[in-house]
C-alpha positions as CSV (number, residue, x, y, z in Angstrom):
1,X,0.0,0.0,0.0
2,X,3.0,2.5,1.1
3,X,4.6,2.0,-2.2
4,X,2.2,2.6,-4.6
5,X,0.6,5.2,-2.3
6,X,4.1,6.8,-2.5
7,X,4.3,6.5,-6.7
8,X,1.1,8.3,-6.5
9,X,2.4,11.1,-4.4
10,X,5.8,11.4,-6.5
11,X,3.8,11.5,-9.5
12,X,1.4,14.4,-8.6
13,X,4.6,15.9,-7.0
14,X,5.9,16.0,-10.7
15,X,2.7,17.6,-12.0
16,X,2.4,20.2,-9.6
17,X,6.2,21.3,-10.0
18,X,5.8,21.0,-13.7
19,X,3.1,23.2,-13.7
20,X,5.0,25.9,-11.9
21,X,4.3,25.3,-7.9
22,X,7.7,25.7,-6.1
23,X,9.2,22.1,-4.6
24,X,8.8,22.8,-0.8
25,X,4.7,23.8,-1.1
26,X,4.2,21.0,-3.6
27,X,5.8,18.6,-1.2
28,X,4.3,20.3,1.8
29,X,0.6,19.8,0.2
30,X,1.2,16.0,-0.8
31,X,2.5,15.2,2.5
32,X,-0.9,16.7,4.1
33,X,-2.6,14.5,1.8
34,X,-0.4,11.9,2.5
35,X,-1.1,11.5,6.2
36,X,-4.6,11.9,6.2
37,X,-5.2,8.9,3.8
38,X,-2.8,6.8,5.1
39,X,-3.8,6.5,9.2
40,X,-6.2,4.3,8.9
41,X,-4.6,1.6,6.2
42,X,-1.7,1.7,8.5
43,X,-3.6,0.7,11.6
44,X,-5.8,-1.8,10.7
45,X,-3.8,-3.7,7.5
46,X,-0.4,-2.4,7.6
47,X,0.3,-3.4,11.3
48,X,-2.6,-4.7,12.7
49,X,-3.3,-2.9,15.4
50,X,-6.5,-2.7,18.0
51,X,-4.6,-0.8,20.7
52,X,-6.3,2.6,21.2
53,X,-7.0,4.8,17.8
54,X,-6.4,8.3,19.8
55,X,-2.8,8.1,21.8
56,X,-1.8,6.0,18.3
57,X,-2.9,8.7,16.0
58,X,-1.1,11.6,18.3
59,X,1.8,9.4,18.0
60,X,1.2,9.2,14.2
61,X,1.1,13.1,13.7
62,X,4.1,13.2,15.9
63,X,5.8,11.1,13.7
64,X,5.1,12.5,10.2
65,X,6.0,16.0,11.7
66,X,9.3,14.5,12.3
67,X,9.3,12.6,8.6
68,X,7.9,16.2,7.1
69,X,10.6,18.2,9.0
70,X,13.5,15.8,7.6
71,X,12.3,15.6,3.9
72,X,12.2,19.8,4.2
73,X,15.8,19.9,5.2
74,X,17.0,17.2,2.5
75,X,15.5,19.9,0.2
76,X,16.4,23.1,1.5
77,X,19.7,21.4,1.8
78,X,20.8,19.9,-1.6
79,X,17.9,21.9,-3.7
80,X,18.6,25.0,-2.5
81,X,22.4,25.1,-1.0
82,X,23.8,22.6,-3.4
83,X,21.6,22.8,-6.2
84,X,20.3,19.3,-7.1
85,X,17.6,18.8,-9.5
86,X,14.8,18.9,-6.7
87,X,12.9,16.2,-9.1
88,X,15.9,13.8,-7.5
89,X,16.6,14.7,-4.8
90,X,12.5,14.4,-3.6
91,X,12.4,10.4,-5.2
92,X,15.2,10.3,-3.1
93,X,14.1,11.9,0.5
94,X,10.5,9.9,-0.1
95,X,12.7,6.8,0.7
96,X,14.5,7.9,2.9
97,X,11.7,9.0,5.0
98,X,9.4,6.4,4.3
99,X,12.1,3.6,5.9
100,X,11.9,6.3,9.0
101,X,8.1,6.4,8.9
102,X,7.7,2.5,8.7
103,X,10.1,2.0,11.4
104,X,8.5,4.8,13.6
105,X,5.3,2.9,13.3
106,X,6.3,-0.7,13.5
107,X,8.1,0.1,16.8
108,X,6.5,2.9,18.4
109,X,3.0,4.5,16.7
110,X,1.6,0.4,16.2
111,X,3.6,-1.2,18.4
112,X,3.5,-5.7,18.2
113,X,2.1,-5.9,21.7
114,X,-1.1,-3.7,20.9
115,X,-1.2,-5.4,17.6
116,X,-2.4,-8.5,19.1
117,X,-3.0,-8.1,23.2
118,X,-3.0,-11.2,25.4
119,X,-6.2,-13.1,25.6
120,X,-7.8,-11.3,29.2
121,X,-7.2,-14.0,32.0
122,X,-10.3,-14.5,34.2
123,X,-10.4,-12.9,37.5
């Protein structure tokens, strides 16, 4: 799901620069996009979980602001101080940052244990 969710991103990331928007708002407004439609195929396919949906999706935000902050400074950094084709250097942080992203939410936004809780022991 990630991957082709990703291709789609890329590739509207290509229209939208082609069509004039600067890199970091066109990146900016596909990332939005991006988190919104991908909390709830995360929880429930991606990882399984059926821990509690509000403390997992303020861990969720918390970690895309953290993936969002990174993939800015790859651009500021070798778009705008080294000057790398920004169409590049963007395939390139959307890998990057989705490898930090899945291993954010494997260990800490789904983690295994709420994924599949002990059977409750009778008391």
């Amino acid at each position: 799901m990630g991957l082709v969710s990703n291709a789609v991103l890329y590739a509207a990331y290509l229209v939208l620069t082609a069509a004039g928007m600067g890199a970091k708002l066109a990146m900016t407004l596909l990332y939005a996009v991006g988190v919104c439609q991908t909390f709830v195929f995360n929880k429930r396919w991606t990882f399984s979980f059926r821990g509690p949906g509000a403390p997992a999706f303020s861990r969720y935000a918390v970690s895309y602001a953290l993936g969002y902050l990174v993939q800015l400074a790859i651009l500021h950094v070798f778009v705008d101080r080294l000057g790398f084709p920004h169409q590049a250097v963007q395939a390139a942080a959307m890998v990057q940052v989705a490898v930090l992203l899945f291993l954010l939410h494997r260990f800490w936004v789904f983690p295994a244990a709420a994924a599949h809780p002990p059977p409750e022991q009778p008391t």
